[in-house]
DSSP file (Angstrom, degrees, kcal/mol; ACC not computed):
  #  RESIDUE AA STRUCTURE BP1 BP2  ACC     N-H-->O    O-->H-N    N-H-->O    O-->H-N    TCO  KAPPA ALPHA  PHI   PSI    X-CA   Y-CA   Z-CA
    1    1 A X              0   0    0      0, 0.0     2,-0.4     0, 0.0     0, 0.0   0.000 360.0 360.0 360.0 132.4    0.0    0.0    0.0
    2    2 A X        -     0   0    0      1,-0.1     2,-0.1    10,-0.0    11,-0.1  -0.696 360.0-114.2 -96.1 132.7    1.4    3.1   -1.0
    3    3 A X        -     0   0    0     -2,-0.4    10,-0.6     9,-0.1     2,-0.5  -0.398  17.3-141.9 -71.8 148.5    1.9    6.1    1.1
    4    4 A X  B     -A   12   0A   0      8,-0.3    19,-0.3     1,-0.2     8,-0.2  -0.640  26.0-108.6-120.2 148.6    0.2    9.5    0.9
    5    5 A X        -     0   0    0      6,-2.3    -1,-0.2    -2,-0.5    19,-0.1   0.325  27.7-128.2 -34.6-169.3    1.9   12.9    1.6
    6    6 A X  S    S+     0   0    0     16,-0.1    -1,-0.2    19,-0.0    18,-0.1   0.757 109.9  43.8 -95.7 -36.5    0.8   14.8    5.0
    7    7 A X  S    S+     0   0    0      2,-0.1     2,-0.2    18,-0.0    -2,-0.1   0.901 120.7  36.0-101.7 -44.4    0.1   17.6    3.6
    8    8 A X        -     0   0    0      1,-0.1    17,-0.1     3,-0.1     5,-0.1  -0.570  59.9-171.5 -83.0 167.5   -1.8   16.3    0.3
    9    9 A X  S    S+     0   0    0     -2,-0.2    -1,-0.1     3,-0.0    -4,-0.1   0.219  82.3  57.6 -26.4 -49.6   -3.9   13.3    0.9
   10   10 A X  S    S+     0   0    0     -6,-0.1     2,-0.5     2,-0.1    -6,-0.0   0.591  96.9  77.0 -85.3 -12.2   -4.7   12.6   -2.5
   11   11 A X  S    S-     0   0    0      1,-0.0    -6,-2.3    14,-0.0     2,-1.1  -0.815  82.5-104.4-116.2 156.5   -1.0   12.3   -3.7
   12   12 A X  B     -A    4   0A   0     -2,-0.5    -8,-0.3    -8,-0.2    -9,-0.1  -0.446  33.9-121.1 -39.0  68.0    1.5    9.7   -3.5
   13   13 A X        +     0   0    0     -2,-1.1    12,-0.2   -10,-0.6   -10,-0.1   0.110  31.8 176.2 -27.6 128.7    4.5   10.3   -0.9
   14   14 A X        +     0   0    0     10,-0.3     2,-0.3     1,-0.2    11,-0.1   0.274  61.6  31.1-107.7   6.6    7.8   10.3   -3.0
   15   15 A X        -     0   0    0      9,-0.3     9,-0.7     6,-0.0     2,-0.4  -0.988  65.9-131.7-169.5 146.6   10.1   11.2    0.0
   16   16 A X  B     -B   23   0B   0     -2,-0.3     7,-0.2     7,-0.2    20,-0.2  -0.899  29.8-115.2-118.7 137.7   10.7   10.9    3.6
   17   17 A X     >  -     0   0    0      5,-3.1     4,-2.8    -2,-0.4    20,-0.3  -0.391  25.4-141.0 -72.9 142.6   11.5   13.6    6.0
   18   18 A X  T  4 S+     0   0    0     18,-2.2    -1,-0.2     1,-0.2    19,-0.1   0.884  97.2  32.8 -86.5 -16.0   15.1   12.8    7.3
   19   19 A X  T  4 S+     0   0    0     17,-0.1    -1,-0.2     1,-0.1    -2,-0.1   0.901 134.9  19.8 -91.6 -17.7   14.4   13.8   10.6
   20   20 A X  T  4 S-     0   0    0      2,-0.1    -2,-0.1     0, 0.0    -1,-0.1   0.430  91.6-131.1-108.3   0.8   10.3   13.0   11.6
   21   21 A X     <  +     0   0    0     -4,-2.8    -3,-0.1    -5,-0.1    16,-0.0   0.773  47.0 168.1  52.4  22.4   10.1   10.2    8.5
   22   22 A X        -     0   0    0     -5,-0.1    -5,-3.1    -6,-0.0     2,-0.2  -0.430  38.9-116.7 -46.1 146.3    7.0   12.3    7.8
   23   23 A X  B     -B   16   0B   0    -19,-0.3    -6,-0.2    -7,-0.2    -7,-0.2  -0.402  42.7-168.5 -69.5 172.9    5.9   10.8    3.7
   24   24 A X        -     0   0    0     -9,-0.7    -9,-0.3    -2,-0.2   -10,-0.3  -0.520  23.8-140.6   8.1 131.3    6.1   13.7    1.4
   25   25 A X     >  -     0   0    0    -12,-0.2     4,-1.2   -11,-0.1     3,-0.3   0.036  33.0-105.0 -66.3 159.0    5.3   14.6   -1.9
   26   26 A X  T  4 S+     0   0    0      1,-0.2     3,-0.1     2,-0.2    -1,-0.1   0.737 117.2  50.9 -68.8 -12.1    7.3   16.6   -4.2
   27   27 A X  T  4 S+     0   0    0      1,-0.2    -1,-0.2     3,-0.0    -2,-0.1   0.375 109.9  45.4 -73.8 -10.2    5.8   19.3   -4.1
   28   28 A X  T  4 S+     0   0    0     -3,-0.3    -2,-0.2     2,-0.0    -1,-0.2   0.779  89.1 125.6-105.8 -13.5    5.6   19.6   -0.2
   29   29 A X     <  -     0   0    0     -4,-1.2     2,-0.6    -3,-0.1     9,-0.2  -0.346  53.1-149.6 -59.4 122.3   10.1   18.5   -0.1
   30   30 A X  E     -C   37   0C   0      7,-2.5     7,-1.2     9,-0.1     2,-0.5  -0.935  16.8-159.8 -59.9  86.4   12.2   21.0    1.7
   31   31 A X  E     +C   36   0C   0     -2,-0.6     2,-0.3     5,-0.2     5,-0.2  -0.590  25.9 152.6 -78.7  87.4   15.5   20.4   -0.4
   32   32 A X  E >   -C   35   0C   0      3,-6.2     3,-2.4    -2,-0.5    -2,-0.1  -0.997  60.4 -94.0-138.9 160.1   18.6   21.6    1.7
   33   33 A X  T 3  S+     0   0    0      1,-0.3    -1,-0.1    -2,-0.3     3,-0.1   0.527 121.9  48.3  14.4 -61.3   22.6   20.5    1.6
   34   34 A X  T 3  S-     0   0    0      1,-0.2     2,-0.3     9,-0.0    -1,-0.3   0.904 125.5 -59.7 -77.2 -61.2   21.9   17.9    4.7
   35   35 A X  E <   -C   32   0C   0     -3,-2.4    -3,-6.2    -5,-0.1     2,-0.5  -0.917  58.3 -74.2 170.2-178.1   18.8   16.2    3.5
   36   36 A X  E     -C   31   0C   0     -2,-0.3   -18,-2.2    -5,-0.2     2,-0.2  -0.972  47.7-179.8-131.8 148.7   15.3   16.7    2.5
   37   37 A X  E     -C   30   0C   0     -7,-1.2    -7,-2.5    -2,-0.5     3,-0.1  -0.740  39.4-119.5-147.8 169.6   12.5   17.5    5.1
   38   38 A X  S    S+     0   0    0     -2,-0.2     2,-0.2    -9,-0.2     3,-0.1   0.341  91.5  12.1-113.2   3.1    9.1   18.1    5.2
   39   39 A X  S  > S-     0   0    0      1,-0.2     4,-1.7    -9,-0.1    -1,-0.2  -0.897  71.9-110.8-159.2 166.1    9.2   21.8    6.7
   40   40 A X  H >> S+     0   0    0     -2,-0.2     4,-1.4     2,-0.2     3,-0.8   0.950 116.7  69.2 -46.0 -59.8   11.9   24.6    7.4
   41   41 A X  H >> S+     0   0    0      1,-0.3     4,-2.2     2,-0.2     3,-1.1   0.880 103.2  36.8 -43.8 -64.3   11.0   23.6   11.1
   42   42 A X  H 3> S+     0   0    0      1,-0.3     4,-1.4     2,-0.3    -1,-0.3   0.634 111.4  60.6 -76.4 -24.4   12.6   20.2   10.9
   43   43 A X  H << S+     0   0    0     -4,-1.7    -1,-0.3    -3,-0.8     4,-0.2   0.904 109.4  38.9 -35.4 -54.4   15.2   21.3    8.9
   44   44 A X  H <X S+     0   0    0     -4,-1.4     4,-2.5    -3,-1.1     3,-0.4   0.712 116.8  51.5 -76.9 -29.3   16.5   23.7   11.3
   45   45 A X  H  X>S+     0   0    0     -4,-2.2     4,-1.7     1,-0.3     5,-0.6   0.973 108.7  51.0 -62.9 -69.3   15.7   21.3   14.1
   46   46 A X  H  <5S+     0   0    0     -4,-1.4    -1,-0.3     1,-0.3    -2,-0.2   0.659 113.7  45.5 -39.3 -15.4   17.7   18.7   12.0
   47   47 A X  H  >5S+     0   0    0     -3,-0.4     4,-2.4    -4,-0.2     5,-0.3   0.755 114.1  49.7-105.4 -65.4   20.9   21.6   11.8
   48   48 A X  H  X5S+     0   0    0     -4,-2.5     4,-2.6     1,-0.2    -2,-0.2   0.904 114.3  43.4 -54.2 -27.5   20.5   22.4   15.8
   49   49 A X  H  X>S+     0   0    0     -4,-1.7     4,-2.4     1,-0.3     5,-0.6   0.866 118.6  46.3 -92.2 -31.9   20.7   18.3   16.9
   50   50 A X  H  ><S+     0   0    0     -5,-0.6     4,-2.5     2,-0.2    -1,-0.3   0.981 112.8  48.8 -61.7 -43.0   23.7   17.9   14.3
   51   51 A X  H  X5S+     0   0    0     -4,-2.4     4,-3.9     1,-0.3     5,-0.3   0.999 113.2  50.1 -78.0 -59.7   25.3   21.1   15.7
   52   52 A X  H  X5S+     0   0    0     -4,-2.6     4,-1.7    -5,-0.3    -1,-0.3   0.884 107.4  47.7 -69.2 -19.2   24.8   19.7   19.5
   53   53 A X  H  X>S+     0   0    0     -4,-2.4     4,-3.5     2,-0.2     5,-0.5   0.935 108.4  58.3 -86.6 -31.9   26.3   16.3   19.2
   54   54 A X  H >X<S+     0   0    0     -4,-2.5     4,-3.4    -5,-0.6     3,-1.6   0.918 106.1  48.9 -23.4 -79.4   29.2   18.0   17.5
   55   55 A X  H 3X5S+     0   0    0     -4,-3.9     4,-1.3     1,-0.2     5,-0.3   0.853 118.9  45.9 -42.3 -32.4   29.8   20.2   20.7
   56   56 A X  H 3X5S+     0   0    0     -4,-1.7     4,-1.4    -5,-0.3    -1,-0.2   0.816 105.7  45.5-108.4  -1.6   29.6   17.2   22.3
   57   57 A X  H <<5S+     0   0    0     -4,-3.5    -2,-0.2    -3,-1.6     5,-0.2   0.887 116.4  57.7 -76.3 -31.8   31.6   14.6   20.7
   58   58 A X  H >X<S+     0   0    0     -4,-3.4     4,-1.3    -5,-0.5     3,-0.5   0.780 106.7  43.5 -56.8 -34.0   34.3   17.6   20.6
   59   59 A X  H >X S+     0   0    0     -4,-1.3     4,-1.3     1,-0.4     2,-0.9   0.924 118.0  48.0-104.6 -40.3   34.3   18.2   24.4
   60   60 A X  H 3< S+     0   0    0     -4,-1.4    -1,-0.4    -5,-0.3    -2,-0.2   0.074 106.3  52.4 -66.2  39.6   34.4   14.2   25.0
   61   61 A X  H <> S+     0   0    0     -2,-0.9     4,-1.2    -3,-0.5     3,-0.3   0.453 114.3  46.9 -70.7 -46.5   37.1   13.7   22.5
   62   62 A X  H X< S+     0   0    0     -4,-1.3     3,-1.6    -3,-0.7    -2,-0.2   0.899 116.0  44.0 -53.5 -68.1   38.7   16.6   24.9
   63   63 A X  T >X S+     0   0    0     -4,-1.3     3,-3.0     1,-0.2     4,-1.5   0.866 112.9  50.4 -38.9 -54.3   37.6   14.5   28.2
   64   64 A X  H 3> S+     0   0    0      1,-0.4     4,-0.7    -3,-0.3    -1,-0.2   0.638 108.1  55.2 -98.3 -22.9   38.8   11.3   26.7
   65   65 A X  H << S+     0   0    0     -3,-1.6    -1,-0.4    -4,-1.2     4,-0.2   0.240 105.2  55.4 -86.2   6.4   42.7   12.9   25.7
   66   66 A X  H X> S+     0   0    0     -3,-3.0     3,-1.8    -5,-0.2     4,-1.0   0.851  89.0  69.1-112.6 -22.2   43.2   13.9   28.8
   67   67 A X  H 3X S+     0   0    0     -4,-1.5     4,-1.1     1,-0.3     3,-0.2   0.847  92.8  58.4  -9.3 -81.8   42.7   10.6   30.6
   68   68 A X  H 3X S+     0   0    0     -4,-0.7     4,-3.2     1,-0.2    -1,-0.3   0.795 108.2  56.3 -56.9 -19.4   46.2    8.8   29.1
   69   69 A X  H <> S+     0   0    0     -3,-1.8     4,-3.0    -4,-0.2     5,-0.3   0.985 109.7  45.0 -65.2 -69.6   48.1   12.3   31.1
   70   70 A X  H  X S+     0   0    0     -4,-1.0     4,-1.6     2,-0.2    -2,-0.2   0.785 108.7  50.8  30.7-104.4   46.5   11.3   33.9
   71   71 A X  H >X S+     0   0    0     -4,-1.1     3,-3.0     2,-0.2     4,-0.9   0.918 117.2  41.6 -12.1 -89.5   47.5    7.6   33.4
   72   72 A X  H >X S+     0   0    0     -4,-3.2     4,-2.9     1,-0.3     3,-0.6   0.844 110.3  54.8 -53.7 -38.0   51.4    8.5   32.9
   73   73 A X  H 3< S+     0   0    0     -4,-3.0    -1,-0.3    -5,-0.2    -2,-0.2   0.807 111.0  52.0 -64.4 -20.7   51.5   11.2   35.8
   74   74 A X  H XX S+     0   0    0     -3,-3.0     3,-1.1    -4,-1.6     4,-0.6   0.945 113.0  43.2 -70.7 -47.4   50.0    8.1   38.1
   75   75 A X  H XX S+     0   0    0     -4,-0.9     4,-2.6    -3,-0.6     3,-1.0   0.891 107.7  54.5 -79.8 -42.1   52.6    5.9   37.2
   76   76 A X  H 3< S+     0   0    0     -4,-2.9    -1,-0.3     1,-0.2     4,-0.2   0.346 112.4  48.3 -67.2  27.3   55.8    8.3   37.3
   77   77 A X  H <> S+     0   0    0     -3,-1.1     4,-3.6    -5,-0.1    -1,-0.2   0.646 104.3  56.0-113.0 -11.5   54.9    9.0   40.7
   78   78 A X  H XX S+     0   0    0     -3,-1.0     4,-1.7    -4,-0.6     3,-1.0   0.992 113.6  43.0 -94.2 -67.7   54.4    5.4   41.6
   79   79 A X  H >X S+     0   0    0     -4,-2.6     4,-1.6     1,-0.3     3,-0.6   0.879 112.4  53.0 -50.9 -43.5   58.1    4.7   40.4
   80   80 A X  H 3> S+     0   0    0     -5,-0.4     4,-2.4     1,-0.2     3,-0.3   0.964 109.7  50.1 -29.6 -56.7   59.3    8.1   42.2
   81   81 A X  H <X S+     0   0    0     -4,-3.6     4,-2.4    -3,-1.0    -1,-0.2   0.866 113.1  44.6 -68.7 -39.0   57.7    6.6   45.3
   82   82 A X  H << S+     0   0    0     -4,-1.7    -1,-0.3    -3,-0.6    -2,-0.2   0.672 114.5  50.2 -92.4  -3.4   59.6    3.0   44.7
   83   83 A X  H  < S+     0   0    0     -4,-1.6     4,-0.4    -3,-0.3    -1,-0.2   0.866 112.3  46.4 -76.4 -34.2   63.1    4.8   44.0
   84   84 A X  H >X>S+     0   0    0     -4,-2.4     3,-3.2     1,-0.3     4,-2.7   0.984 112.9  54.0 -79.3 -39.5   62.8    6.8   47.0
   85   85 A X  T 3<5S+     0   0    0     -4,-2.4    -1,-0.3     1,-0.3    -2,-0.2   0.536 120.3  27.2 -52.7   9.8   61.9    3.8   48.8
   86   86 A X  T 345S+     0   0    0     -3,-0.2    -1,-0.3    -4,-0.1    -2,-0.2   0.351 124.3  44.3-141.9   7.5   64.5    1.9   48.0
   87   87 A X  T <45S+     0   0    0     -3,-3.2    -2,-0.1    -4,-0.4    -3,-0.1   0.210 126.8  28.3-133.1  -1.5   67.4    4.5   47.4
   88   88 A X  T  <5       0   0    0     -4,-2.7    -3,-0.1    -5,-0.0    -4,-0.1   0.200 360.0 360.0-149.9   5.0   66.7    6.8   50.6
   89   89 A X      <       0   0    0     -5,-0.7    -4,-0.1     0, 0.0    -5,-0.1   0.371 360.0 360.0-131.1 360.0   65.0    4.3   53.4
């Protein structure tokens, strides 16, 4: 069974909106860079949820580099600690 637009009834969806999977006809298709949508709204939604998981894969890549400094500063202190014990006690 073939689906019919939202906005027309009477016509054939040829397209899905890429963020609400709404059907839509050609005539009803937002066309932009990104994808094709079924209003300006959901375009622009579809640009702000892209925009935040950037920001946030960016500041976890940031979290996640700083980890292994971390890591080495733990271990050179742990060898400091067995030099002194063992060079000074």
């Amino acid at each position: 069974m073939a689906k019919y637009c939202i906005n027309h009834p009477t016509k054939i969806a040829r397209a899905k909106c890429r963020l609400c999977g709404a059907p839509i006809c050609n005539e009803c298709k937002v066309i932009k860079p990104h994808g094709v949508f079924c209003s300006e709204k959901c375009a622009e939604k579809f640009l702000n949820i892209n925009k935040t998981i950037s920001q946030n894969d960016a500041a976890f890549k940031k979290k996640k580099s700083f980890l292994p400094k971390i890591v080495f500063l733990i271990i050179i202190l742990v060898i400091i600690y067995f030099i002194y014990n063992y060079f000074f006690k």
